[in-house]
Every structure is written in structure tokens, then in C-alpha cells.
C-alpha positions in Angstrom: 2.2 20.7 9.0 1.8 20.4 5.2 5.0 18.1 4.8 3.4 15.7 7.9 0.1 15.5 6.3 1.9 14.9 2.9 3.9 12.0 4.5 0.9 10.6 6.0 -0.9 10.3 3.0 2.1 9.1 1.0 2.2 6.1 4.3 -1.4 5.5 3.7 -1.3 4.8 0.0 1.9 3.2 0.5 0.7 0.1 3.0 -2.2 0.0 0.3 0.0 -0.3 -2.7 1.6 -3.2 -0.2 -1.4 -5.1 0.3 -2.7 -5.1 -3.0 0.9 -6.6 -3.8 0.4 -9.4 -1.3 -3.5 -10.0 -2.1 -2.3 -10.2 -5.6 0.7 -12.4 -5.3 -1.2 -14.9 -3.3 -3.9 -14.9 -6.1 -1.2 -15.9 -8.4 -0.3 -18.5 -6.1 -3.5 -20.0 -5.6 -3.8 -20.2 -9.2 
């Protein structure tokens, strides 16, 4: 249970960690 909820969390912070890459890359691009 522990290791599933650990893997969630680390999935959750991991797609955010993605889309703050691609909101931050098309910044740059706009700029």
C-alpha cells in the first residue's frame, strides 16, 4: 500500500514537473 501511494505521488508531481517544463519552454518561445 505504502510503495503504491508512494508511486502515485511521485506520478503526480512528476506530470507536474512535465508541464511546468512545457509552459516554460513555450514562454521562452514566445519570447
Amino acid at each position: 500500500m505504502y510503495t503504491s501511494c508512494t508511486q502515485l505521488a511521485y506520478s503526480i508531481v512528476g506530470k507536474q514537473a512535465v508541464s511546468d517544463t512545457a509552459l516554460a519552454t513555450r514562454l521562452a518561445h514566445l519570447k
